[in-house]
C-alpha positions as CSV (number, residue, x, y, z in Angstrom):
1,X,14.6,-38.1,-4.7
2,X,17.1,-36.4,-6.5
3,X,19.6,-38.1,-8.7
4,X,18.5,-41.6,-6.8
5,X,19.6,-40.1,-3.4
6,X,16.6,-39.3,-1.1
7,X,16.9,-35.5,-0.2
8,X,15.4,-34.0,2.9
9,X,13.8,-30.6,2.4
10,X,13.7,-29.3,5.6
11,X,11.3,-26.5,6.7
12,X,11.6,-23.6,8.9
13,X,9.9,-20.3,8.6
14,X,10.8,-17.4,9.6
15,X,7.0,-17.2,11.1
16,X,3.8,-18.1,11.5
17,X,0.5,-16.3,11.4
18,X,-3.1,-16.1,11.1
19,X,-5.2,-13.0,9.7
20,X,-8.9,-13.2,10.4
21,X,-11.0,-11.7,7.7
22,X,-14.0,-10.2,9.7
23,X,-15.8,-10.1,6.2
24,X,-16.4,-13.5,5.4
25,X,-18.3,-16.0,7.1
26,X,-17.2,-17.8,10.2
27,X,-15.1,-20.9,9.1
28,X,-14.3,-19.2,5.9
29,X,-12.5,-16.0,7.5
30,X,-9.0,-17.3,8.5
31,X,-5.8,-17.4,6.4
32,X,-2.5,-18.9,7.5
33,X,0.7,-17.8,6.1
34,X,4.2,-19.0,6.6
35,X,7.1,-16.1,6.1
36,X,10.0,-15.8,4.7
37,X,12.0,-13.0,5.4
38,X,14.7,-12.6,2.9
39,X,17.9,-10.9,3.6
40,X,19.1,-11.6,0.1
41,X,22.1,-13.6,1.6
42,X,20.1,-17.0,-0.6
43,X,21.1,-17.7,-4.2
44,X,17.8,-18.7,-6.3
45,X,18.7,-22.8,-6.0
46,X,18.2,-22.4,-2.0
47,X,15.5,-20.7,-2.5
48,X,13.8,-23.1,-4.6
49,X,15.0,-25.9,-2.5
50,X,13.1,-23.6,0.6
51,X,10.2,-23.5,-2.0
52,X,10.0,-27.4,-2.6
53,X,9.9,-28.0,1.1
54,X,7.0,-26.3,1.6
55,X,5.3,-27.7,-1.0
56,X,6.1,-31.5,0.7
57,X,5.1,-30.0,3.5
58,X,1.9,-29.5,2.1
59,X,1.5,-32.5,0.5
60,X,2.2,-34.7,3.5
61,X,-0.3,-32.8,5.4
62,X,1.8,-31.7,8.0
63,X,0.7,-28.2,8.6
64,X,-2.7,-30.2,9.8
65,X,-0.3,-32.3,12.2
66,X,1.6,-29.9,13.6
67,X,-0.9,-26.4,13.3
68,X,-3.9,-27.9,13.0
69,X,-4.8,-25.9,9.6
70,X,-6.4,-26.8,6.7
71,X,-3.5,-24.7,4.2
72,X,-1.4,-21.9,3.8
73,X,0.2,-19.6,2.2
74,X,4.2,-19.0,1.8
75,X,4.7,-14.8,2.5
76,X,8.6,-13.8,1.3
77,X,9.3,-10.8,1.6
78,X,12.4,-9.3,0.4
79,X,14.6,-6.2,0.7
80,X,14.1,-5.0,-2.8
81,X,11.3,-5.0,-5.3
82,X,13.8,-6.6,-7.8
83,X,14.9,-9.3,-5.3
84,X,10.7,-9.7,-5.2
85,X,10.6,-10.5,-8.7
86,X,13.9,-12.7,-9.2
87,X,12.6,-14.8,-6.0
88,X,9.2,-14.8,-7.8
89,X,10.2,-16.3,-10.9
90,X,12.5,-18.5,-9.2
91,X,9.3,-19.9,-7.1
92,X,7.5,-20.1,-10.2
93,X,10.5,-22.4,-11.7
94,X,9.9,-25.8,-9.4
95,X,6.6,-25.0,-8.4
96,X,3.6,-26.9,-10.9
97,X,1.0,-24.3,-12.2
98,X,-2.0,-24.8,-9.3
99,X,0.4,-24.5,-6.5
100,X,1.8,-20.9,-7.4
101,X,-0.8,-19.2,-6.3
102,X,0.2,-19.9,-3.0
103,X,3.2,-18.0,-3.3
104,X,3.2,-14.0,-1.9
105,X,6.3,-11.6,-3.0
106,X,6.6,-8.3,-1.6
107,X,9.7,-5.9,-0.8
108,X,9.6,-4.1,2.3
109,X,9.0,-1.3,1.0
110,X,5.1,-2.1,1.1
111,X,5.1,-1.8,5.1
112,X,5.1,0.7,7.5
113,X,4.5,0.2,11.4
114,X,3.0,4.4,10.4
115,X,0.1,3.0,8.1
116,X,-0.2,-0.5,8.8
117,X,-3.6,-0.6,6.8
118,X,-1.3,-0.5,3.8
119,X,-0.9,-4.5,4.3
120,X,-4.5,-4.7,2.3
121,X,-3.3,-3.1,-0.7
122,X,-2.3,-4.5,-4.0
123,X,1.0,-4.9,-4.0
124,X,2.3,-8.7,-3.6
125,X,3.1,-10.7,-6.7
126,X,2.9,-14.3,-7.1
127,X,4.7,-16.8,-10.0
128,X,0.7,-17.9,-10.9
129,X,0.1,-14.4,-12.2
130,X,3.3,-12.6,-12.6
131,X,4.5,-14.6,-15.1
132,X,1.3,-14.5,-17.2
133,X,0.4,-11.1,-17.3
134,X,2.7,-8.9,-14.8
135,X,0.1,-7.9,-12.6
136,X,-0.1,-7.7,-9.0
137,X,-2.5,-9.4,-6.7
138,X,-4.6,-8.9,-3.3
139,X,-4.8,-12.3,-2.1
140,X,-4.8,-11.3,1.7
């Protein structure tokens, strides 16, 4: 509810996805991730309106309904590293402190189709560390 008037906060991602770490144990190995591709065409209170509907989403437990997954993660990636950071700290604005981590920024500029591998390094940011210390963060 916002200002007494129920507000729907519809989802739709760009994509869905699951990587399998081969790593870890089996039942501990996969991560889902929605993704957000950003075109920069969505001022920051869209975006945070995108941002709460996930989080709903999660809370009414219907990634379980309709994926049959346990959680996720949100991916955005952007066009530019600053867009990254402004859509970052704009996450990191409506979202409480434990669900930020949850939350992947990355420009484009991280991914090549030539070095794929690349998609492993450290290089997203997320509003649960960005905006305490301004460091980066391998969560894949």
């Amino acid at each position: 509810m916002e200002k007494g008037e129920r507000v729907r906060y519809p989802v739709r991602p760009d994509a869905f996805f699951t990587l399998k770490d081969t790593r870890r144990e089996e039942g501990k190995n996969l991560s889902n991730f929605f993704l957000e591709a950003d075109r920069s065409t969505t001022t920051n209170k869209r975006f945070q309106r995108k941002i709460k509907g996930f989080d709903y989403y999660d809370q009414q437990g219907k990634h379980t309904k309709k994926y049959g997954i346990q959680g996720f993660q949100v991916v955005t990636l952007t066009l530019t590293e600053a867009r990254a950071i402004n859509l970052c700290n704009a996450a990191g604005e409506v979202l409480e402190q434990g669900e930020k981590r949850y939350y992947l920024f990355a420009s484009k500029k991280h991914f090549s189709f030539e070095n794929p591998e690349h998609i492993f390094d450290n290089f997203f940011i997320c509003p649960y560390v960005h905006n305490r210390r301004n460091t980066r963060i391998s969560n894949l």
